[in-house]
DODREN-738974 format. One record per atom (N, C-alpha, C, CB): x, y, z. Coordinates in steps of 0.1 Angstrom, whole numbers, padded with zeros to 4 digits, always signed. Last residue first. Glycine has a CB too. Example, Ala and Ser with C-alpha at 12.3 -4.5 7.8 and 13.67 -1.06 7.14 Angstrom:
<nodes>
+0128-0022+0071
+0137-0011+0071
+0129+0000+0079
+0141-0006+0057
+0132-0057+0078
+0123-0045+0078
+0132-0033+0078
+0113-0045+0090
</nodes>
This chain:
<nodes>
-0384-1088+0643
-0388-1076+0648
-0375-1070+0646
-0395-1076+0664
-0402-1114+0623
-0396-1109+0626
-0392-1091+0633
-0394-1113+0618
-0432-1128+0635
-0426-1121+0628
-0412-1114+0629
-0434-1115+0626
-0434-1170+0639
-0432-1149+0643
-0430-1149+0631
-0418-1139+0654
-0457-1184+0627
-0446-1186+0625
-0448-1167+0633
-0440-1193+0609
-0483-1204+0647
-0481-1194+0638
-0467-1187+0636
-0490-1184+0641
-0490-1221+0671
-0482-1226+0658
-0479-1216+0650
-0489-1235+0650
-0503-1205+0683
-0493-1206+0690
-0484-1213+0682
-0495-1211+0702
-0528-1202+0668
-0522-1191+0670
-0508-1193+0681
-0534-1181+0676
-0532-1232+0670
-0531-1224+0653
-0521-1214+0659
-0547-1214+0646
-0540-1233+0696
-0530-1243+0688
-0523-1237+0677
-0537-1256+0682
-0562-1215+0700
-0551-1213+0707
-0538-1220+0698
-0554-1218+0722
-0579-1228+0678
-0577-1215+0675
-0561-1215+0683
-0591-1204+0680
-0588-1253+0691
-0582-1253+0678
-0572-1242+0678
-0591-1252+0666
-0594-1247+0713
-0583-1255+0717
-0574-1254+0702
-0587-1271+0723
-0615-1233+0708
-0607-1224+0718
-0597-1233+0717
-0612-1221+0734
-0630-1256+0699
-0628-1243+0688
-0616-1234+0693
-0644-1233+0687
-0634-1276+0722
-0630-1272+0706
-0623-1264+0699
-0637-1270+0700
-0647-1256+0734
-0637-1264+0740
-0628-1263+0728
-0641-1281+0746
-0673-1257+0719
-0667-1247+0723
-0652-1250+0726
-0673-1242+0733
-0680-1285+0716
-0678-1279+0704
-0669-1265+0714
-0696-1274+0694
-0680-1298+0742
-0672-1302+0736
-0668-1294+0721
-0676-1314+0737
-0704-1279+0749
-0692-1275+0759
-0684-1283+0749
-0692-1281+0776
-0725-1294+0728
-0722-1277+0730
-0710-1276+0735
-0731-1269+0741
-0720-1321+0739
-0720-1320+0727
-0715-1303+0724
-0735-1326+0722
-0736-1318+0763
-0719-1321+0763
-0713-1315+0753
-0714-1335+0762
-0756-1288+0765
-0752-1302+0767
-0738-1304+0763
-0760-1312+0759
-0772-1260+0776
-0768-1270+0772
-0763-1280+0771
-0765-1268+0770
-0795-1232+0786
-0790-1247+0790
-0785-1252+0781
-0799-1255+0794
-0782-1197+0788
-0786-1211+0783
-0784-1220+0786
-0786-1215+0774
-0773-1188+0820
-0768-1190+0809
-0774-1201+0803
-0755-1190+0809
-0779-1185+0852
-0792-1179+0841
-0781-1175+0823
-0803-1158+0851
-0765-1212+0863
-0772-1200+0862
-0785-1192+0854
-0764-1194+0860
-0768-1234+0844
-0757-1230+0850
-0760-1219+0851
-0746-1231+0844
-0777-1269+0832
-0781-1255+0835
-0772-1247+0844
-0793-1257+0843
-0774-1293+0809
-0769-1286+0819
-0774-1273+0817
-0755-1288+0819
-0794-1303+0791
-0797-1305+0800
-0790-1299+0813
-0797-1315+0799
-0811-1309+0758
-0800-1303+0766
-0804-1304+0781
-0797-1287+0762
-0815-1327+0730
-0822-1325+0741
-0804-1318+0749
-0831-1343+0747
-0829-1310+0695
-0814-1316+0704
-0822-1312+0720
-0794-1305+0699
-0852-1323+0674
-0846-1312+0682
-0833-1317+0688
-0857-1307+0694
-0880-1332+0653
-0864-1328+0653
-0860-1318+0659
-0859-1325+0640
-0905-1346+0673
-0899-1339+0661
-0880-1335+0664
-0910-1325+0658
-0880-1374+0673
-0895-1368+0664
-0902-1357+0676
-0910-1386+0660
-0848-1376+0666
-0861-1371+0675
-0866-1369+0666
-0862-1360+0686
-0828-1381+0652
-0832-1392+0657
-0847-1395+0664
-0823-1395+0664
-0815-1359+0640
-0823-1364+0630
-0828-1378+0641
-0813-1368+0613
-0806-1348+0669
-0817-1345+0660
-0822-1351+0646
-0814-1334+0656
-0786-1369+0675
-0793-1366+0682
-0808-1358+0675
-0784-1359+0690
-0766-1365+0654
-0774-1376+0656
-0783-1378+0662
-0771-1384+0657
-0762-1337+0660
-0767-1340+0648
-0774-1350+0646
-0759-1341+0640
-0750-1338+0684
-0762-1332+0680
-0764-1334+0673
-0764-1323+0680
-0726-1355+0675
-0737-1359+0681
-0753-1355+0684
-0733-1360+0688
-0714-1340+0656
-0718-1355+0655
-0729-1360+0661
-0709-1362+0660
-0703-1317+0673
-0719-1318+0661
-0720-1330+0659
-0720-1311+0645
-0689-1332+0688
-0697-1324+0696
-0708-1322+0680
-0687-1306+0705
-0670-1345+0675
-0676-1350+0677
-0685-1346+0686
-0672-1358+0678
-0656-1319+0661
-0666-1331+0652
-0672-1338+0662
-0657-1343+0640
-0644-1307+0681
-0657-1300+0674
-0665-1311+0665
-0652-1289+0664
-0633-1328+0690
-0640-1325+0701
-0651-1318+0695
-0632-1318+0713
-0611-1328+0669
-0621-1342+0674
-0633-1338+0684
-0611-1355+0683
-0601-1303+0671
-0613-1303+0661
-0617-1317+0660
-0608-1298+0646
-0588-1305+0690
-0595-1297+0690
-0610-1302+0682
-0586-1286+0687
-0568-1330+0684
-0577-1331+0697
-0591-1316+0697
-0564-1329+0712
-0554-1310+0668
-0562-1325+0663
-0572-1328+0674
-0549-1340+0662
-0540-1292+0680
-0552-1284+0671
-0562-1303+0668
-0543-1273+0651
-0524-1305+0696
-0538-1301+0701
-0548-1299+0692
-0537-1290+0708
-0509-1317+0676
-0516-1327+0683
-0526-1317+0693
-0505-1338+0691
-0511-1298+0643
-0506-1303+0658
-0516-1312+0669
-0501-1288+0667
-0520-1299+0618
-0508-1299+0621
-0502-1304+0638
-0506-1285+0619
-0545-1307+0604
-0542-1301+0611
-0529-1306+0612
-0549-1300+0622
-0562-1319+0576
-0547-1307+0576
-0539-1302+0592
-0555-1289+0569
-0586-1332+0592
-0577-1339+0582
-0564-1330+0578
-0586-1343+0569
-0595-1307+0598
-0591-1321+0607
-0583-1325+0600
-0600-1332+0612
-0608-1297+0575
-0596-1290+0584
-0591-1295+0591
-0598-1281+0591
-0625-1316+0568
-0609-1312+0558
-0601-1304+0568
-0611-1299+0543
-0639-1320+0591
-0632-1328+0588
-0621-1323+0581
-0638-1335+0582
-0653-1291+0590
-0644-1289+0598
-0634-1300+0593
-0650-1289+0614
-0668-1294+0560
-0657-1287+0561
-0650-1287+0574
-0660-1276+0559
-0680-1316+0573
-0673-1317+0567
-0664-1309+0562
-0677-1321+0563
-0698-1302+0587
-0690-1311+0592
-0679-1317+0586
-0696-1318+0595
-0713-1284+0579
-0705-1278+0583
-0694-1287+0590
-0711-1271+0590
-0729-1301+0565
-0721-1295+0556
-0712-1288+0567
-0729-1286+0545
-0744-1308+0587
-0737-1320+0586
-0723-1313+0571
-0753-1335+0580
-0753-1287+0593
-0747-1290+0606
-0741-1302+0595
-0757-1295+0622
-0775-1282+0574
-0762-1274+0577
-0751-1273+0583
-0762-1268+0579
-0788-1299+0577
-0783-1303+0563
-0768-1292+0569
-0795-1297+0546
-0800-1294+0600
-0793-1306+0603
-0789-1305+0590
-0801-1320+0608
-0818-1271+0597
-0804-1268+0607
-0794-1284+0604
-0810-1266+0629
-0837-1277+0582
-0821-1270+0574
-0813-1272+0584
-0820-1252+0569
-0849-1293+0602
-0842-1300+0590
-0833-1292+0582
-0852-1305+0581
-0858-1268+0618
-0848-1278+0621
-0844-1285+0611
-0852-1286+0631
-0868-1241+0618
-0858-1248+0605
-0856-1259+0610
-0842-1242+0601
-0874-1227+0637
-0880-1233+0630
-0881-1239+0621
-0883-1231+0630
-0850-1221+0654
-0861-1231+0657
-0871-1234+0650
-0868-1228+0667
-0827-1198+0646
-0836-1211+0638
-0841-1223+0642
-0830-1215+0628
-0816-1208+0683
-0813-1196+0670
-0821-1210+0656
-0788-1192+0668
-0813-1215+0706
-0825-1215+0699
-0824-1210+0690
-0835-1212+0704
-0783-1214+0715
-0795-1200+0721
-0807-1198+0711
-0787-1182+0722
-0777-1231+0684
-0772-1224+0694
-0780-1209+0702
-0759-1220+0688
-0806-1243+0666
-0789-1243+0668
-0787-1236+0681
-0778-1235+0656
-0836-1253+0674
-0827-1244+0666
-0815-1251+0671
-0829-1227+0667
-0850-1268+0691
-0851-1272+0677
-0843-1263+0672
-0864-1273+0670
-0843-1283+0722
-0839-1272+0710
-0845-1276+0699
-0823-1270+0707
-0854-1291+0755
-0852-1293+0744
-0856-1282+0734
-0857-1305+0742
-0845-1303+0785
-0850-1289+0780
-0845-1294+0766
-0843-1272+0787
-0842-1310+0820
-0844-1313+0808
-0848-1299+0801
-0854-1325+0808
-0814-1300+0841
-0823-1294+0835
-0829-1299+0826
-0819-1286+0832
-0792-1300+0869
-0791-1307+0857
-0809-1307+0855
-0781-1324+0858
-0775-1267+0879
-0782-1279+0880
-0786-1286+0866
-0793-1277+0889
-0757-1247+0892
-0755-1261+0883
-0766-1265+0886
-0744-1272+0887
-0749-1225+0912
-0755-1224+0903
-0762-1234+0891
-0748-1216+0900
-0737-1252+0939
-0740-1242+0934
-0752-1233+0922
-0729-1243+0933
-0748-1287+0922
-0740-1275+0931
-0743-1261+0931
-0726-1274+0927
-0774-1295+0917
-0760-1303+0919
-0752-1295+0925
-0751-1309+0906
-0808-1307+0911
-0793-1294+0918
-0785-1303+0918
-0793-1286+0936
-0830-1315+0884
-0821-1319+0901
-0806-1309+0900
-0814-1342+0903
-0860-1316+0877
-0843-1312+0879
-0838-1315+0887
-0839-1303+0881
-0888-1340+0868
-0877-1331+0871
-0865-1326+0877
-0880-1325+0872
-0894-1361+0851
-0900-1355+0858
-0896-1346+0869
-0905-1363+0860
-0866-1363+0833
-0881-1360+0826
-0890-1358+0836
-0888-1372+0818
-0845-1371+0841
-0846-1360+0843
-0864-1355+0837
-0833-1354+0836
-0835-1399+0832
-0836-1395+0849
-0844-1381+0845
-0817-1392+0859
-0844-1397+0806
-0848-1407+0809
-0849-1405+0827
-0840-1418+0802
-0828-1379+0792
-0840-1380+0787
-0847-1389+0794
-0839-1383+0774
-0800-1382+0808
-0810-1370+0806
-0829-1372+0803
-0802-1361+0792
-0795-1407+0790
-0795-1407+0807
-0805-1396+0809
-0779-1404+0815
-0792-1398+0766
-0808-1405+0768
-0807-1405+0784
-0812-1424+0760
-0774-1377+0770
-0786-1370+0770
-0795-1384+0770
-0788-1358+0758
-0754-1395+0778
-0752-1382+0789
-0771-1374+0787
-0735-1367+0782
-0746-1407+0753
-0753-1416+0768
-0755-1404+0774
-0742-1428+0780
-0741-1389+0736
-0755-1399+0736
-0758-1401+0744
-0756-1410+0731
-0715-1382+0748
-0730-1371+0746
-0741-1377+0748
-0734-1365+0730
-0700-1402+0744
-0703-1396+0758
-0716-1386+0755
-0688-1388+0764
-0703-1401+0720
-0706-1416+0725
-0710-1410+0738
-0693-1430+0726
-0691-1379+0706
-0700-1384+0704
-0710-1393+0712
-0695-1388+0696
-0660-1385+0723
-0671-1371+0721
-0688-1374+0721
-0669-1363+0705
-0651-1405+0710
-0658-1410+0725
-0665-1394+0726
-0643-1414+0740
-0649-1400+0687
-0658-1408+0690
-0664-1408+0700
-0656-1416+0689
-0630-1376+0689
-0646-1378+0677
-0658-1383+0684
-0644-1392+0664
-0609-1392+0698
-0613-1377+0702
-0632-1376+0700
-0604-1364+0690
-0601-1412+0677
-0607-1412+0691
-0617-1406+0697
-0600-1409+0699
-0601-1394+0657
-0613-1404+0656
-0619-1407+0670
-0609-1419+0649
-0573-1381+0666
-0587-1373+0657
-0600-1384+0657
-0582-1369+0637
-0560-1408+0668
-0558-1397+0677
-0574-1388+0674
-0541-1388+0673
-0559-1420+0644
-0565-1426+0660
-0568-1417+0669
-0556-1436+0669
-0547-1399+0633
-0559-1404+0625
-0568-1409+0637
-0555-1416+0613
-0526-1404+0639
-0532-1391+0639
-0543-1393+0639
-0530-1382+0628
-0513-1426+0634
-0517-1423+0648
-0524-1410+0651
-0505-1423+0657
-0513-1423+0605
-0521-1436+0612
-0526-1429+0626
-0509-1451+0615
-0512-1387+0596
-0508-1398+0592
-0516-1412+0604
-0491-1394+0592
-0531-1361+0576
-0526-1367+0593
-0523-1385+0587
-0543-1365+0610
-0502-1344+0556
-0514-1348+0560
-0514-1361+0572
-0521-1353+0546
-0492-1314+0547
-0496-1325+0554
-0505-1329+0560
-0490-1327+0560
-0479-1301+0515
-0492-1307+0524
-0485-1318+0533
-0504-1315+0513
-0447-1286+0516
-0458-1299+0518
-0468-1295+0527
-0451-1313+0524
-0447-1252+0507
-0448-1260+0520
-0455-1272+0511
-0459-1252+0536
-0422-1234+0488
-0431-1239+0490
-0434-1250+0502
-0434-1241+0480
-0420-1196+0491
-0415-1204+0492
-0425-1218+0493
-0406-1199+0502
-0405-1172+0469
-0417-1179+0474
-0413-1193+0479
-0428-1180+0464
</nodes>
């Protein structure tokens, strides 16, 4: 058996994963009061299938438990912290950038819903006839595809 150090993210990691986080976060905010403020009397096209959409969630993902919203925000903020520990273990500088983009994509929906009365997340990109969402959404997905790819290209072969 063999054994591995923990590692853990060290100074520039840490800037690296917070950055990511933050400006995630920051860019959401501004992207939906802009939203909440140009778009309230209505849409506007931008290209092709694109256009930019007010539209507000009280559930999670494709309205899923709209009628929970205060469980949705206890669960979003527990789910945040388990991603953190996993932030805090990552290994590589994508998988780090990955999971800044997943923390700071619920960060912001999160802050975003406990901030509205009543408690919802506002979304705004429209893209055909696929739910409307926001930065915060595209930066969680992004995320998750950047974590996973990183992992599964970090993963030791097998011998053949």
């Amino acid at each position: 058996m063999r054994l591995v150090s923990r590692q853990r993210l060290g100074g520039r990691d840490v800037l690296l994963l917070s950055g990511v986080a933050l400006a995630t976060t920051l860019g959401d905010l501004v992207s939906k009061d802009w939203a909440r403020h140009d778009l309230a009397a209505h849409a506007r096209h931008v290209v092709g299938p694109w256009w930019w959409r007010l539209r507000y969630n009280s559930g999670i993902s494709f309205s899923l438990n709209s009628s929970g919203p205060r469980w949705t925000a206890v669960v979003t903020a527990l789910v945040l912290v388990v991603v953190g520990y996993f932030a805090w273990r990552a290994k590589s500088t994508a998988s780090r950038v990955g999971f800044g983009l997943v923390l700071g994509g619920g960060l912001g929906n999160l802050v975003d819903r406990v901030s509205a009365a009543p408690p919802r997340v506002t979304d705004f990109v429209a893209v055909g006839s696929f739910p409307v969402f926001n930065l915060a959404d595209a930066a969680i997905t992004v995320g998750v595809v950047t974590a996973l790819v990183a992992t599964w290209l970090a993963a030791p072969k097998g011998a053949s």
